[in-house]
N, C-alpha and C positions, 0 to 999 in steps of 0.2 A: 610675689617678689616686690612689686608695685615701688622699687628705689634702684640705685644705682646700684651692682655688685661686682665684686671683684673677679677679672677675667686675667688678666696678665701682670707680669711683671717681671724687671730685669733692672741690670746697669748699663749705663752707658762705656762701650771701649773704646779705645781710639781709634782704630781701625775703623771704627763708625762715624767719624766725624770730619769735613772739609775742610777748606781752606781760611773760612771762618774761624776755624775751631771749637764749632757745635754739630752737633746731631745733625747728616745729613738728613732731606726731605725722602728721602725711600723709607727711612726704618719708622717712620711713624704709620706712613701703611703697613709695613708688618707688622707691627704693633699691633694697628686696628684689625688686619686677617687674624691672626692666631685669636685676638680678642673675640670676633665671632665666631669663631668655633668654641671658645668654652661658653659664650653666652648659650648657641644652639643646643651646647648638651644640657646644663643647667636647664632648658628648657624641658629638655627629654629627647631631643635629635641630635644629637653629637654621631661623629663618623660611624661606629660601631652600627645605631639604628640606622643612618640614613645607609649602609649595605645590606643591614637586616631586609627594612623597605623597598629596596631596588630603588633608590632615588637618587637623581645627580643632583644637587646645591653648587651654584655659583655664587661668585661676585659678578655685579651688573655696574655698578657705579661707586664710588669712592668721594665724596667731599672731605677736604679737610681745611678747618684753619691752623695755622704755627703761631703761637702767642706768643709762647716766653721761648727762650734758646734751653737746650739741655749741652751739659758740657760734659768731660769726662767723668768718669765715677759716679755721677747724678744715677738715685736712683728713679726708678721710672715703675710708675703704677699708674695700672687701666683699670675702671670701673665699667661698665655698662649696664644698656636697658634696651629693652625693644620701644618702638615711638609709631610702628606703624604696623599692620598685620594684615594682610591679603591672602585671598585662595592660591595664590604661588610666589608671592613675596613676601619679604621681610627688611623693615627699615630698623638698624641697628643704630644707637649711639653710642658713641665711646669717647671717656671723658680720660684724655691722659693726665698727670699730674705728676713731679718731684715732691715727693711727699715731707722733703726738707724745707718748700718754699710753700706761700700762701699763691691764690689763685690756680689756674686752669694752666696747662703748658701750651695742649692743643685738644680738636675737639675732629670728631670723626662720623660721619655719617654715614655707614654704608647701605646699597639697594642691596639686597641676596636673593636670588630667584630661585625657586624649584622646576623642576621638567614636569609636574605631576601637580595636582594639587594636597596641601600641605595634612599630614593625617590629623584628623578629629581634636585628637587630645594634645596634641603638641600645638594648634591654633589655636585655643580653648589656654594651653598657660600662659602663652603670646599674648592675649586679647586684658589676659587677667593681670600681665606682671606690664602693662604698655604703660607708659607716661611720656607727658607733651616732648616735643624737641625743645631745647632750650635756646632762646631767642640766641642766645652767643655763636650757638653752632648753626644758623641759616648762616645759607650764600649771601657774601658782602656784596665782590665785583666779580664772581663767575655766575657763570649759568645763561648767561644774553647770548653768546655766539652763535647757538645752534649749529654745532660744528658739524659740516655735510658727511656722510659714507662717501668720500671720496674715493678715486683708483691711485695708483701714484703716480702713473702717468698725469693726471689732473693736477695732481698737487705739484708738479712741477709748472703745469702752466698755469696755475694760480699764484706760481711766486713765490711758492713755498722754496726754503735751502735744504739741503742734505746736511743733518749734522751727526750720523749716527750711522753704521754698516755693520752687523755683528751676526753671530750665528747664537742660536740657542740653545744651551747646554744643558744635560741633565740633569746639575745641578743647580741649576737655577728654575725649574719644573716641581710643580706638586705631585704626588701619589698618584695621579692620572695623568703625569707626563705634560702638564700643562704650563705654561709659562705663568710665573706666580707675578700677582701684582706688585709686588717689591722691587723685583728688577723691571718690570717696565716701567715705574717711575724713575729708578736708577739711571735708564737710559734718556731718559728727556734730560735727567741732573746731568749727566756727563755729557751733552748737546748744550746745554748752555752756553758755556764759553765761546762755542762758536757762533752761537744768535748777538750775544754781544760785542766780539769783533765786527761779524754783520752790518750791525748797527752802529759803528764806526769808533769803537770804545775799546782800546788796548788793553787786551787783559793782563798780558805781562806788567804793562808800567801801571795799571791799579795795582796788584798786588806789591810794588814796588812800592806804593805812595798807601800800602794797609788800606785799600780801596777792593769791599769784595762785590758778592749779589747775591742777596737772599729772595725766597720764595716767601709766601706770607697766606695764601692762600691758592689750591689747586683742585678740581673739581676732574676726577679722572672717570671715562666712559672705557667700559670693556666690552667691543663688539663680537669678537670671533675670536677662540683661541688659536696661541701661537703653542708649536708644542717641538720636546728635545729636538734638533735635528735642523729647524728650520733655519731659513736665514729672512733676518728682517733690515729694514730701512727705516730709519726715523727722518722725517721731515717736519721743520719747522719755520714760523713764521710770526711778526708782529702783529699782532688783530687791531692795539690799541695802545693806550700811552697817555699820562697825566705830567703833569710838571716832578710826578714824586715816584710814578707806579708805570710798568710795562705791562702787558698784557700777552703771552707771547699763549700761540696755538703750534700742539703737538699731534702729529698720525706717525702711527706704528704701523710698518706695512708688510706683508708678508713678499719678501723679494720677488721670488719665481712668478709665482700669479697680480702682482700690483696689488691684492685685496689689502684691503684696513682691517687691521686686529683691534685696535685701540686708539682713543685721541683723547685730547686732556686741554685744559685751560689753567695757565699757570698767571701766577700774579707777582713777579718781580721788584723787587727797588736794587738800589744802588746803598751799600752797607759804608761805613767808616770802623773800619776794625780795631781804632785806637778807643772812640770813647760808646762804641757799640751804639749808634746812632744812626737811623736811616739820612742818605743823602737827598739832596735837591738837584733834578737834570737842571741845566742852564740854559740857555734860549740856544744856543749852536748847538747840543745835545737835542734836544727837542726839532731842529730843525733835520737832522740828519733821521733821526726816526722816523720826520715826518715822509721824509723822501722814501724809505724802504717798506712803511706802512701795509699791509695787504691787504684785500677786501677778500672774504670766503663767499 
């Protein structure tokens, strides 16, 4: 294979799209999920073999950068390649693109782990179709936090807020009833508005003033699945902050027990919806961040 090849593709609807009026930050992890699964078959492990084998394949980690916005009706195609190959991992890339426009849209890196070490011949096309990661798709401004396995008990004394309380439904669980990485990005997206009230910034009168917040880059960790039935918490907190960027830290917890399923490092600004321009905080914006800040 040894080049980039074709794993997915779709349109964008509207029902996928915020208050922006682009492609929410969830559906480009689905993107990149479904995309490794056709890469792994194209390999020779797609779902069929990995039951043949007796093998469970997860996702372990998620990088993504957002380059360009996708808008309604855009269409969307994924390429990939494998960039790293171990006795029970796999480092996938995925190269989205609107194939209407020039450049990259966004760029996706996922870890995929096996329970078992990976068979003979499917490492062997791995190792043979591998090419470098491409300098565009390393981490910019995640990856520092070293986000702890907290309890949520903890994250509350760390300062963390609650912006999220839900139960997990069937339909948002994969084949093995597992909570799909889609929706737990979903839920940090739908917490946001409340991080930035938080932080002392009226959502309603932004949207008033075409004033939104984009994501730009998010580096999401899957520790423990969530599965149909449960009920989670999401908490979240400011790690960090530029004159132009927030930094905000995400745990997914599983309610009954406090344990952590998941946590994520998201990279924020401040959007102008009229000429599609990121905004500048102003020294009283930066001052109020600075008071709500959290150290992990």
């Amino acid at each position: 294979m040894s080049e980039l090849t074709p794993t997915f593709s779709t349109a964008v609807n509207t029902w996928q799209c915020d208050e922006n009026d682009h492609l929410n930050v969830q559906f480009y992890t689905q993107f990149g999920h479904e995309a490794s699964a056709h890469l792994l078959a194209q390999l020779g492990l797609g779902p069929r073999a990995q039951r043949a084998e007796g093998l469970t394949v997860t996702a372990a980690e998620d990088h993504i950068r957002y380059l360009r916005e996708f808008r309604v009706v855009d269409a969307v195609e994924v390429r990939s390649v494998p960039v790293e190959i171990g006795e029970r991992h796999l480092l996938a890339y995925h190269e989205i693109r609107n194939p209407a426009e020039a450049g990259i849209a966004a760029t996706v890196r996922r870890r995929i782990v096996c329970d078992r070490p990976w068979p003979a011949a499917f490492r062997a096309r791995a190792e043979a179709a591998q090419m470098p990661l491409p300098q565009a798709a390393r981490p910019r401004s995640v990856g520092t936090l070293a986000l702890p396995d907290l309890t949520l008990e903890a994250a509350r004394a760390a300062g963390l807020i609650e912006v999220g309380r839900t139960a997990i439904t069937p339909d948002q669980c994969d084949e093995r009833g597992e909570f799909l990485p889609r929706h737990q990005s979903g839920r940090y997206s739908d917490g946001a508005p409340l991080m930035w009230n938080h932080m002392g910034f009226d959502r309603a009168a932004m949207q008033e003033r075409q004033e939104g917040s984009v994501v730009v880059e998010m580096l999401n960790h899957y520790r423990r699945p969530l599965r149909a039935g449960d009920l989670a918490v999401v908490m979240s907190g400011l790690a960090a902050f530029t004159a132009k960027t927030v930094v905000f830290a995400h745990f997914l917890f599983e309610a009954e027990t406090g344990t952590l399923a998941a946590c994520a490092e998201a990279v924020g600004m401040k959007f102008d919806q009229k000429v599609r321009k990121i905004m500048t905080f102003s020294s009283e914006d930066q001052a109020r961040m600075a008071a709500r800040q959290i150290k992990l």
